[in-house]
Structures are given as C-alpha cells and as structure tokens.
C-alpha positions, 0 to 999 in steps of 0.5 A, a space after each residue: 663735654 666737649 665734641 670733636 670740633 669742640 673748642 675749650 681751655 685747659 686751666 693750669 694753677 700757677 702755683 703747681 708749675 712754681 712747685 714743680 720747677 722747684 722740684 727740678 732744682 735740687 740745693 746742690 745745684 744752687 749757689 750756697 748764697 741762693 740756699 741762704 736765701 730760701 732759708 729767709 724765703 718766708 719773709 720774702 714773697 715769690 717774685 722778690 725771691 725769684 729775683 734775688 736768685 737770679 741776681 745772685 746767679 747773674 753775679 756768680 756765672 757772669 763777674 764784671 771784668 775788671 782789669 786787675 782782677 786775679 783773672 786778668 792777671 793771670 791772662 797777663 801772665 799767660 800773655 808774657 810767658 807765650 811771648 818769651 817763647 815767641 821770641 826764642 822761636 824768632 832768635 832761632 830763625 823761624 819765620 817772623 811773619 807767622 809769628 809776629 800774626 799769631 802773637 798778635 791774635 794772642 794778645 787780644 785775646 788775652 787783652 794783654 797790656 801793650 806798654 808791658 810788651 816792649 820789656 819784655 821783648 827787649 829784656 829777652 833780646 839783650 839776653 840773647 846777646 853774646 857780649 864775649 862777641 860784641 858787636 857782631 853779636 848784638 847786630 845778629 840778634 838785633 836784626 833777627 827781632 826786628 819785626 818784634 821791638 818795632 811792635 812795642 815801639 811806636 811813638 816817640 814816648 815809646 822809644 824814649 821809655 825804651 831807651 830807659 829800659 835798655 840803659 837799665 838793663 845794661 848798667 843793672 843786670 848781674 850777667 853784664 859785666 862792668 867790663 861791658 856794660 857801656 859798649 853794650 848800651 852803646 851798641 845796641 842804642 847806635 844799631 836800633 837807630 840804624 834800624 829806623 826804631 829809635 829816631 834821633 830826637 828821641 835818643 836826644 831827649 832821652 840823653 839830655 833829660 839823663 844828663 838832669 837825673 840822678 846817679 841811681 836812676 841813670 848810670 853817668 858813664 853809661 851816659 858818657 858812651 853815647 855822648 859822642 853819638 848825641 853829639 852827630 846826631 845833633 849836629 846832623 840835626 843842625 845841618 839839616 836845619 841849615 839846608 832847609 833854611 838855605 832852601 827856602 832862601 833861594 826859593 
C-alpha cells in the first residue's frame, strides 16, 4: 500500500496491449493481402508479422510514381484536355496572361510532359484557321496565341520539331483541302518567323534535312512552297555574313 506521497509503478503486460490493438482492427479493414498473412501468422512471430503488414500497407497506401503508369496517363490526359480548353478560351480573345499563369500552375501539378504541349497547341491553332480566308485568317489566329506556341517552343530543336508538326499537319489533315495545303504551310511558316518563334537557321535546317527524306515523311510540294522563302533567308544570312566581315576589316 502505498501513501500519499508514495511513489510506485504500474506493470502493463505487452502482450494484452498487442491483444487489444488487435481488437480495434477489424479484417474488413485490412488490405486482403494483410488478412493473407495473418492466416500464415502462426508461422511467423509477432514482430516479423507486424512488419509485413506495414510493408504491405506502405505498398498499397503510398505506390511509387512511376511516369507511365495509368495514374500518370491519366494526369497527361487531363493535362491535354484542360489545355485544348485553354486554347479556345485564348482564340475567343480572353486575356492571355491570366490564362497563360494558370496553365502553367496546371501542368506542374499534374507533372504533364512539356514536348506534348507544342502539338497539341499548334494542332488546335491550325484548326482554327479559316482556310477559305487565308492569310488574313492565319495571321488573326496566329497572333491571338502567341504567348501559347512561344511556351512550347523554346530551343532550336523545338522549333525544328515544330515546323515538322505543322507540315504534317498541313499535308496530312482531311479538313485541308489539296487546293490549300501548300499556301497553308507556307503562311503560317513565313508569319511564326515574323513573330520571332521560328528563327531563320531553324527554318534552314529543317528545309534542307527535308530535302534528304522521304516522300512520305515530308511532302516534296509542300517543300516547294517555301523554297523561294529558304532561298532569302539564306541570302539575308549570306549578307549578314559579309557586313560582319567588311566590319572587322575596317576595324
């Protein structure tokens, strides 16, 4: 016994909290692999079992990302679908700049691939094009989504895969007529370099790496509609070369 002051200990047998815990887990709120292993528990001992539930749990309530997996496929999609809407909104002449910060915050979180971004922006702009009022039209359009083709286009890489994804488009697509699918490419080519999003080496390199590949990768008279622009554009090139030269001989 002990008095008021007294000071003593209160022995709690391990086992019986075990016990009780047990009791506050019910089977239906277990994972059906946990059950699977308390039905094997007796040949397991308390602390490999406790172990191998947790493991378990771990497994099911936290997965390991994993970049193709259904989840992020799914997030991609989502990504793709909130962006075409986007898009819409920018080619009905809703401000750009809010749209352009919230697309942004939207695909970090959804950790969406940029390199998918630039086609489906320039599919969903071509679209939009009037081709009976061609090249007003294309200009229109163009210059409405700016702010968005210049987000997924940024290297010179980019702007040579995205001179690949309009010729495709263009010689491709069953809502381009024949009758138009040359002075479409070319129109919206010649006004994305006037907007400073395609330079002229990149328009270069893609035109003459073209010229080497076959009929059914790029279209020979689709190529033939911008061989005059390639042609001043290497000749700005050239004399730009030359002043530079007659500039440092004079220094």
């Amino acid at each position: 016994t002990l008095g008021a002051s007294g000071v003593g200990y209160v022995w709690v047998d391990d086992a019986e909290v075990d016990s009780d815990l047990e009791d506050d887990i019910s089977d239906e709120e277990l994972d059906s692999r946990i059950r699977i292993l308390r039905s094997i528990g007796s040949n397991l001992n308390d602390v490999e079992l406790a172990n191998a539930e947790l493991a378990v749990e771990d497994s099911v309530d936290q997965p390991e990302w994993q970049p193709e997996s259904a989840f992020a496929q799914d997030s991609q999609e989502h990504f793709e679908y909130e962006l075409i809407l986007t898009i819409n909104t920018v080619l009905e002449g809703r401000s750009t700049e809010m749209t352009m910060t919230d697309i942004r915050t939207f695909r970090m979180t959804c950790n969406a691939d940029q390199d998918r971004i630039r086609p489906v922006v320039l599919e969903e702009v071509l679209n939009a094009i009037d081709l009976a009022a061609l090249p007003s039209s294309a200009k229109t359009t163009l210059a409405k989504a700016v702010q968005l083709i210049k987000w997924g286009i940024n290297s010179g890489a980019e702007q040579v895969d995205a001179i690949s994804i309009i010729e495709r488009h263009c010689a491709t697509n069953p809502a381009v007529g024949d009758d138009v699918r040359g002075r479409l490419f070319k129109v919206v080519v010649c006004m994305l370099y006037e907007l400073d999003i395609l330079e002229d080496l990149a328009i270069i390199s893609w035109y003459n790496r073209s010229l080497k590949r076959p009929d059914d990768e790029v279209s020979p008279k689709l190529l033939d509609t911008i061989k005059a622009f390639v042609d001043m554009l290497n000749e700005s090139d050239d004399e730009d070369e030359s002043d530079d030269e007659d500039s440092s001989s004079e220094e």
